[in-house]
Each structure stands twice: as C-alpha cells, then as structure tokens.
SELUMMI-944541 format. One line per 2 residues: their letters; for each residue x, y, z of C-alpha. Coordinates in pm, 1 decimal. Example, Ala and Ser with C-alpha at 12.3 -4.5 7.8 and 13.67 -1.06 7.14 Angstrom:
// residues 2
as> 1230.0/-450.0/780.0; 1367.0/-106.0/714.0
// end
This chain:
// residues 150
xx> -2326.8/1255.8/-1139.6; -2082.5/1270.4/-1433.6
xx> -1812.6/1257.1/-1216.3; -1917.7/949.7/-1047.3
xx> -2013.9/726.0/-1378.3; -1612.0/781.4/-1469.0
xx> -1545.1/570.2/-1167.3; -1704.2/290.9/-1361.3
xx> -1643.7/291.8/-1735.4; -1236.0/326.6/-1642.6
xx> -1188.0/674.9/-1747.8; -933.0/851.5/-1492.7
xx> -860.2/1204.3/-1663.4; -641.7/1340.4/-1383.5
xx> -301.0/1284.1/-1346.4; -52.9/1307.5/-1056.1
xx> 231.4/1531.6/-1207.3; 508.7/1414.0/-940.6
xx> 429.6/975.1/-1017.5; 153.1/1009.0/-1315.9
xx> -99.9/807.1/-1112.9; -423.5/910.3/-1245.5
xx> -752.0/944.2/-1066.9; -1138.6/958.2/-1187.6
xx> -1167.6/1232.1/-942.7; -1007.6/1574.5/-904.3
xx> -1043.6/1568.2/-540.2; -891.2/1178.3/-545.1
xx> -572.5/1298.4/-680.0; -575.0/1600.7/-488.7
xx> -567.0/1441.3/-163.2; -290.2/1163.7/-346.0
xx> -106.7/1457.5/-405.3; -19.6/1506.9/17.9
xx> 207.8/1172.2/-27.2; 437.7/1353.8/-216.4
xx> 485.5/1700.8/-1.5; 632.4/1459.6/259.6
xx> 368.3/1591.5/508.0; 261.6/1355.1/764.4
xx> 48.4/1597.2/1044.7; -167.8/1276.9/1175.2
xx> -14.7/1054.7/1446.9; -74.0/735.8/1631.2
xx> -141.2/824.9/2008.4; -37.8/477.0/2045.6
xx> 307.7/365.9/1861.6; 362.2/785.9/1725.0
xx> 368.3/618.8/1336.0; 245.6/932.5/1105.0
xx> 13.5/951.8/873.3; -67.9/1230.8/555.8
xx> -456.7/1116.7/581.2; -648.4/1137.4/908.6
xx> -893.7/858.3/771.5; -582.4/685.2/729.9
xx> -399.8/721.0/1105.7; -750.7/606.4/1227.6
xx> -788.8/268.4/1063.2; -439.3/202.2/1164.0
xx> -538.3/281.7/1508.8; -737.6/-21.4/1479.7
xx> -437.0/-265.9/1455.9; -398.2/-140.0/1825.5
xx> -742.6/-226.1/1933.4; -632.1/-637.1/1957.3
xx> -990.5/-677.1/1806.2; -1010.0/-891.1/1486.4
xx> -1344.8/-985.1/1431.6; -1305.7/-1044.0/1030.2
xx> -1249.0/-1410.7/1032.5; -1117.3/-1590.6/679.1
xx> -1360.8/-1843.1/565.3; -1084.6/-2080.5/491.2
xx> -842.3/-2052.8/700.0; -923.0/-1874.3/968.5
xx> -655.5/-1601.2/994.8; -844.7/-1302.4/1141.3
xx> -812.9/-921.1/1032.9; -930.1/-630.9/1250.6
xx> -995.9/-512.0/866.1; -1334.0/-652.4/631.0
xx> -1066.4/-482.4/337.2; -777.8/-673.3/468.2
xx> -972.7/-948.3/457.1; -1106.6/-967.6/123.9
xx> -760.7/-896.6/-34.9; -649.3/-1219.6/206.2
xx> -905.0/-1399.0/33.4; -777.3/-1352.9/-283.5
xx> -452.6/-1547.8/-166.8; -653.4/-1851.6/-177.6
xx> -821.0/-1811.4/-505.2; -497.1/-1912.8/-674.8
xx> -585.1/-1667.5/-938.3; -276.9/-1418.1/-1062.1
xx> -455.9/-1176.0/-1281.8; -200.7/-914.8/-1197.6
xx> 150.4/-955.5/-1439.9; 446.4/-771.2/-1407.9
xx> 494.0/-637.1/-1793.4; 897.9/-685.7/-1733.3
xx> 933.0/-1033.5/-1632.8; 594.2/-1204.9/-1680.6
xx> 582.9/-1259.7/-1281.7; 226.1/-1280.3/-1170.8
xx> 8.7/-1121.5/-840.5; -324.1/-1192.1/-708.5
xx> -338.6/-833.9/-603.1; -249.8/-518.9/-792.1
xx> -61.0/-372.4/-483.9; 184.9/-637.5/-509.8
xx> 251.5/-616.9/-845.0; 340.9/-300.4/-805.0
xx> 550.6/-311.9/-512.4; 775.3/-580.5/-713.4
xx> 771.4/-320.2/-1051.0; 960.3/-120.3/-815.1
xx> 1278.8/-374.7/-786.0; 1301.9/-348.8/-1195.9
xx> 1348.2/6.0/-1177.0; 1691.5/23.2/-1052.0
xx> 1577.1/289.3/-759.6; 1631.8/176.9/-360.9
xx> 1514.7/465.7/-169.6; 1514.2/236.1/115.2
xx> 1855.9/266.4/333.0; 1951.5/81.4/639.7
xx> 2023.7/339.1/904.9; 2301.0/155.3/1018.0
xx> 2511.2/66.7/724.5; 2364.5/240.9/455.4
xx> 2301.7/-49.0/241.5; 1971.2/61.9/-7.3
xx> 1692.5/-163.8/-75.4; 1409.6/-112.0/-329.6
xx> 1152.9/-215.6/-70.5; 1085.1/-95.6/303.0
xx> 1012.1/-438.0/407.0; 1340.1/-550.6/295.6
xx> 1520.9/-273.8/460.4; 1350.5/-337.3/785.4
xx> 1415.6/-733.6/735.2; 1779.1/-607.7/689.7
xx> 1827.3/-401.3/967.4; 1738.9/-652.5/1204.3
xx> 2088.6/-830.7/1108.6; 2250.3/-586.7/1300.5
xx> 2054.6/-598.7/1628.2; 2120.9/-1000.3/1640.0
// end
C-alpha cells in the first residue's frame, strides 16, 4: 500500500543508474532497466521488429491486426490504441503544458518534449546505414535514408 500512494503524491525514489530516470516503483525501474542491456528476446511473428517487454511486442502486434476501433471525437482519425488515442486528443486541445527548459519550445505531450531535448544535447546515435550521416532522432534517420532509395 505504501508503495502504491508514491505513485500519486510524485515521489519516485528509484533511480535508473545508466539515464537517471526515476521510478515510484522498484520493480518499474527494474524492468526500465532491460532498455539499456540492449536485450530485445520478444519478436513480431509478423514484420520480426524486437521488443525488451513481451507486454510490449504484443500491443504492437495490434498495429498488424488492421482493426482500429478507437475513433477521435473530432476528427475522426482512428487508433487500434484507446492510449494512442487519448494522447491524439491532446493534439487538439491546443494546450502546450510541456516546455523545453533550453529553448522555451512547447509540447502537448511529455514524450515529445523529450524526444526534441535530445537534439540540444549534441548526441546523434542515429546513423544512416548507407552514408553514415548521424541524426539525433530515429525518425529523422529513417526520413533520411529514404533519399538514397529514390
């Protein structure tokens, strides 16, 4: 029980000692802790993407399924996702409450924010396979390699 009443009064006494993340639960950053080993034991039967979480490789196995039956209220997009949903919602909110601390640039989610932190910090752990040009994002690696195939 004492465990469970730090997830709501913000207390998160365990620490990741590779990225500092912290966690309100022992067992949370335990299993964070897997990212970092480079272990990735759980593949999709479907596309062969891997996966450090089992719960993880199976709600990407959904993205296979074709199903999307969580419908945006506003626009209509559809997620296979009720979580992808919701943080599509947001989108429409118009509300920012996430700020980078570096340039003032604001997010309406947290995952975001962070992502962009990353292209402050000067790393780009993302290479193109074929040149070897670095990126500080995957997505703009990908969107990069894609010049070549053209």
């Amino acid at each position: 029980m004492k465990t469970h009443q730090l997830t709501h009064c913000g207390q998160r006494p365990y620490s990741c000692d590779v990225c500092q993340k912290s966690f309100s639960r022992k067992s949370s950053m335990k299993s964070h802790q897997i990212t970092h080993s480079g272990q990735r034991p759980y593949s999709c039967d479907v596309c062969e993407k891997s996966f450090c979480h089992k719960s993880t490789m199976k709600t990407h196995q959904l993205t296979h399924s074709g199903q999307r039956p969580h419908a945006c209220d506003v626009c209509e997009k559809s997620f296979s996702l009720k979580s992808s949903m919701k943080k599509h919602q947001l989108t429409h909110s118009g509300q920012r409450p996430h700020a980078c601390d570096v340039c003032e640039k604001s997010f309406s989610l947290k995952s975001s924010m962070k992502k962009h932190q990353l292209t402050h910090s000067g790393q780009r752990p993302h290479a193109c396979d074929v040149c070897g040009k670095s990126f500080s994002l995957k997505y703009n690696s990908k969107t990069h390699q894609l010049t070549h195939s053209g």
